[in-house]
N, C-alpha and C positions, 0 to 999 in steps of 0.2 A: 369365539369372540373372547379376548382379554376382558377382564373390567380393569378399565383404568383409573386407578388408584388418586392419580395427578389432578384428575381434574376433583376427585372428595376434597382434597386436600394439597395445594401444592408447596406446601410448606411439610411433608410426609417423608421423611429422610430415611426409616425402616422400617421394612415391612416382612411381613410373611407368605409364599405362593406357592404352590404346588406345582412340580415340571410336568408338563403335559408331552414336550417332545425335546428330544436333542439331536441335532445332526450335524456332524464335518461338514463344511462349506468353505469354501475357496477363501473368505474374511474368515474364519475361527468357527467355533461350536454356536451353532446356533440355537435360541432356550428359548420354549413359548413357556409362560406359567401360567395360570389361571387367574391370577389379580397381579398386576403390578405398579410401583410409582415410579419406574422408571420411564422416562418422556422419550419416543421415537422422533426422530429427525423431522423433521415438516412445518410449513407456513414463513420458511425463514429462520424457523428455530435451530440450533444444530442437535443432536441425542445429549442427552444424560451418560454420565459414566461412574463409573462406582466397581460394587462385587456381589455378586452372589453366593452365597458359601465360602466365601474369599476368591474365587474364581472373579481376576478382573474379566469387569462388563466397558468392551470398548469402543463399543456403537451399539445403537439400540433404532430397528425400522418398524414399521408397520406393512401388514400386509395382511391385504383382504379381513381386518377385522384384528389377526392375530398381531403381539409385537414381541417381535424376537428381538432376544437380547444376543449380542455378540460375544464370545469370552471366550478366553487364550486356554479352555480345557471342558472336557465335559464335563454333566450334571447330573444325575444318577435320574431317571423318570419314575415319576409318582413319590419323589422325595419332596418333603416341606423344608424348602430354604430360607434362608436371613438375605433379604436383601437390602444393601447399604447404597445412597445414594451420593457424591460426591456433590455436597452442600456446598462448598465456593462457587463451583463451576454452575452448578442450579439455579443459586442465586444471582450471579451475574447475568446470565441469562435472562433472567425472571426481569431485573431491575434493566437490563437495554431491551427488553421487549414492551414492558408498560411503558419506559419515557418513550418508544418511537410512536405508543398509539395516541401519548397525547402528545406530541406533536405533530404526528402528520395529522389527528382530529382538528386540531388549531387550526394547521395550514391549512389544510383542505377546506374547514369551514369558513375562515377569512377570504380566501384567495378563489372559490370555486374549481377547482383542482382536484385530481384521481391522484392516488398514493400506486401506484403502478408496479413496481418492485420493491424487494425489504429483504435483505439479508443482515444477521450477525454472524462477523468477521470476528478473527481473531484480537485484533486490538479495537476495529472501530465497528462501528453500525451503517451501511448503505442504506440511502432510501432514494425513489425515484420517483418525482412529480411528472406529471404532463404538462406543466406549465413553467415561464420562465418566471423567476425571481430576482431581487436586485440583492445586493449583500444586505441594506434597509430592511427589504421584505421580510429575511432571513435573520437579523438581529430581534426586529420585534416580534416574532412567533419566538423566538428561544427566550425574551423576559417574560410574556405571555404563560409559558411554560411552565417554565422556573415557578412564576408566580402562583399556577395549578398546584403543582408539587407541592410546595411549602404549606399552603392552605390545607393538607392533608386530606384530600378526597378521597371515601372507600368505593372499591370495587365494587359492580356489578354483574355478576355471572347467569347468564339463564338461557336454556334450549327454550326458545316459545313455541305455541304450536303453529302449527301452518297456519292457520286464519289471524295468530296475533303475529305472525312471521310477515306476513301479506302487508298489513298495515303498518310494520315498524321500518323505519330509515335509517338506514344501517348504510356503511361504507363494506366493501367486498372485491378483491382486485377479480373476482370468476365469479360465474351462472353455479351457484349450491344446489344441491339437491338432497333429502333425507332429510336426518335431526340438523337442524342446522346452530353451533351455541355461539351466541350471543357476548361481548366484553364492553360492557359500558363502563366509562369512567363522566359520571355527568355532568353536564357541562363541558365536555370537550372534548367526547367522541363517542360513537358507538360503533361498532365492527364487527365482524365474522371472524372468529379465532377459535382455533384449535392450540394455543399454543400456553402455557403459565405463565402467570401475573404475580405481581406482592399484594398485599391485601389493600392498601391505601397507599396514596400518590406520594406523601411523603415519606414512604419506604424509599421510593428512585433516589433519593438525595437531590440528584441535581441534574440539568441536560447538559448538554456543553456544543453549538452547531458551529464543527469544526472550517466544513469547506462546503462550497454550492458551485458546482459545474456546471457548463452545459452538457446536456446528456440526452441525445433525438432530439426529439421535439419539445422539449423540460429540459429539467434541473437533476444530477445527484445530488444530495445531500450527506456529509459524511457527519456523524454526530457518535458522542459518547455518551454514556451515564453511569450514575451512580461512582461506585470505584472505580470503574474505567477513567472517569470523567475526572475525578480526583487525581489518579494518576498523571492525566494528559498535562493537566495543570501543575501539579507539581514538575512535570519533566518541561515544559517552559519556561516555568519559573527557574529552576536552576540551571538551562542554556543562558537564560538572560543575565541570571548575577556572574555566571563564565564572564559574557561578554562584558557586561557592568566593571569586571576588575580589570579586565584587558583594556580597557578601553578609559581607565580611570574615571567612569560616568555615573552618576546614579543612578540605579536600577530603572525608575521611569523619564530616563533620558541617555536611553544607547540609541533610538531610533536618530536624533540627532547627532549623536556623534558617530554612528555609523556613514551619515552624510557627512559629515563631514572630511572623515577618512576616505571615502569615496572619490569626494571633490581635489582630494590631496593628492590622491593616487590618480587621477585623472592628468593634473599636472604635469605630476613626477613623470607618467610613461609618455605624455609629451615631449618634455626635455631629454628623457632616454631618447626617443627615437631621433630628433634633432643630433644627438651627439652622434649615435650607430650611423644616421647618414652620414657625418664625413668620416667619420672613420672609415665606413665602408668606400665611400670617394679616393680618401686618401689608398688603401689598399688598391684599388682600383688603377690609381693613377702609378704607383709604383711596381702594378706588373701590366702595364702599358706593351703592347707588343713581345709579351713570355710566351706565346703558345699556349699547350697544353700548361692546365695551371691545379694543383691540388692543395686544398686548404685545410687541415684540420685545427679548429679550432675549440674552446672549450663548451660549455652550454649553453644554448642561445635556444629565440622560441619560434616553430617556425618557420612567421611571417620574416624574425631577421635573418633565419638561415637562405630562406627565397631570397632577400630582398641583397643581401650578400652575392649573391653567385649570381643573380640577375645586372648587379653593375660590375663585378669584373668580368663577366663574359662579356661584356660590350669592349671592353679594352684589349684583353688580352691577347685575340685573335686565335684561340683555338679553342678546347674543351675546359670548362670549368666544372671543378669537381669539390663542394666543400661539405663536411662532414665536422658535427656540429655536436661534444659529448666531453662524456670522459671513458677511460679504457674499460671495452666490456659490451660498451653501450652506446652510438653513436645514430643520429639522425643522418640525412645528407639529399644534398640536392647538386642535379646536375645534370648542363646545359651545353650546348651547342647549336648554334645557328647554321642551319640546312646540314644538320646531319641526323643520320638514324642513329639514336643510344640506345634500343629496343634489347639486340644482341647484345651488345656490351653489359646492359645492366641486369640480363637475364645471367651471364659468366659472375660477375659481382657477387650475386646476390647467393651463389651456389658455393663462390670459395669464402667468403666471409660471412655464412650463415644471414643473408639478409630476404626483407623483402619491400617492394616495393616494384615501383611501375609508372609508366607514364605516356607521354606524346614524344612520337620520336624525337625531336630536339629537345624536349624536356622530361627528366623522371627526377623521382624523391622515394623514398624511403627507411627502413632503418639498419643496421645489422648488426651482429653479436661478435666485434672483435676490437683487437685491441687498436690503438693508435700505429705501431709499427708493422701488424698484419695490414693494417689498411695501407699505408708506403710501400710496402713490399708489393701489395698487388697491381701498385700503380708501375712499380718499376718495372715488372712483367709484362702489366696487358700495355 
């Protein structure tokens, strides 16, 4: 059995241990030591990273009691090492594992609700109720929160024994068995955790409860904290002063001028499409009776390239072919009434690098040539 160091102290950044074993394994060297403060993967937590003897530690699990550390070389056995813990990474952890206990403690004791799953992610924190929530629900447990935090509540840490284990009400996503330890933050959760805390609530900084899903039969909840949470806000903040100048608005009034530009743009592609229709009319009516008809024209989106080849194929009286780009690069749609283009756009698609596909009087797709390859192949096929 390890003793583990993390839970004396999780604030323990170097320490001292003796290698019990080392072995090549398919992830790196694997290293039991005899004490350590590096934290193995588990409860949602992800490992610790750091060095041993300067040998980076680049996962760290537990097994059966022992926690082997992972590192990109071996460690000499029965040597006393330096082991150094990667303090950002420790801390961030520490501080998105204490805000998710008081917040899912909040929610879960407001709302009667299971905290079901909990992972920390790279950038955010997942957590998963069994119950649904409204955005309401979900704003007032995160001032709730907030309000924990800032009041600066210290931690509470303790394995009880099984008869004071029996009597305590505690939240637990599984049936425990053994030492079982104990993380109360009072007043607003108690729980079964194996995983590091900060010492008091207002170490978290702050929570931030980004997005609330539906998820089964519940809600995820995507939340930040601490510098995560500062982060998220600051990278908000400066999408919005973006917008703010693009948009000549003040910072707390882009949401209206964003409608507003919306409602503009709404317009404008109204009178766009008014106009594309009679232009497409007019085309239309001036290859009135051409036959086979091929169109290249410049960039269009598309609904106008369909909408294009669907009114001169009704005039023309033979195959309409229009392709819709600039040299290089070209869309295209193309029709014919009661005939098969199946073969024909299967040949296309092979001498002009294309693909696409469709119902035999109708296909679309795109293909990789220029304006005068694509003339040339019409003059062929």
């Amino acid at each position: 059995m390890t003793e583990k160091l993390f839970y004396q102290d999780g604030f323990l950044t170097e320490f001292q241990g003796t290698v019990l074993e080392c072995a090549e394994e398919k992830d790196g060297w694997a290293v039991v030591l005899d004490r350590t403060a590096f934290y193995p993967e588990g409860g949602g937590q992800p490992a610790d990273h750091g060095t041993l003897d300067g040998r980076v530690v680049h996962d760290v699990r537990e097994n059966c009691g022992k926690v082997l550390h992972f590192c990109d070389g071996p460690v000499e056995v029965g040597k006393t090492v330096v082991g150094r813990i990667d303090w950002d990474r420790r801390f961030d952890f520490m501080q998105q594992h204490s805000g998710e206990h008081i917040v899912s403690g909040i929610l879960c004791g407001k709302f009667g609700c299971d905290n079901v799953g909990f992972h920390i992610g790279h950038e955010l924190v997942t957590i998963d109720f069994n119950t649904a929530l409204s955005t309401e629900d979900v704003s007032f447990v995160e001032k709730l929160a907030n309000r924990y935090i800032w009041e600066d509540h210290p931690i509470q840490v303790e394995f009880p024994s099984p008869a004071a284990l029996e009597k305590l009400e505690y939240r637990s996503k599984k049936a425990l068995s053994g030492q079982v330890r104990i993380v109360s933050w009072p007043g607003a959760d108690c729980c079964a955790c194996c995983g590091t805390h900060v010492k008091s609530s207002g170490q978290v900084g702050m929570v931030k409860l980004i997005s609330c899903q539906k998820f089964r039969e519940g809600v995820r909840i995507e939340m930040a904290a601490g510098s995560r949470a500062l982060q998220w806000v600051n990278q908000i903040a400066g999408q919005n002063a973006k917008v703010s100048q693009l948009l000549s608005a003040k910072p707390g009034e882009t949401a209206p001028a964003v409608e507003r530009l919306q409602k503009e743009a709404y317009l404008l592609k109204g009178r766009v499409s008014q106009l594309e229709e009679r232009d497409f009319a007019g085309k239309a009516a001036q290859l009135a009776g051409k036959g086979d008809v091929l169109l290249v024209e410049g960039p269009m989106g598309g609904d106008s390239l369909r909408k294009l080849c669907g009114a001169v194929k009704e005039t023309c009286g033979g195959r309409c072919a229009v392709f819709a780009g600039e040299d290089g690069a070209y869309q295209y749609a193309i029709a014919l009434d009661g005939g098969d283009l199946r073969g024909f756009v299967k040949e296309l698609n092979a001498s002009l690098n294309g693909r696409g596909g469709g119902k035999p009087a109708f296909v679309q797709g795109s293909v990789r040539a220029s304006g005068d390859e694509i003339r040339k192949f019409f003059q062929c096929g």
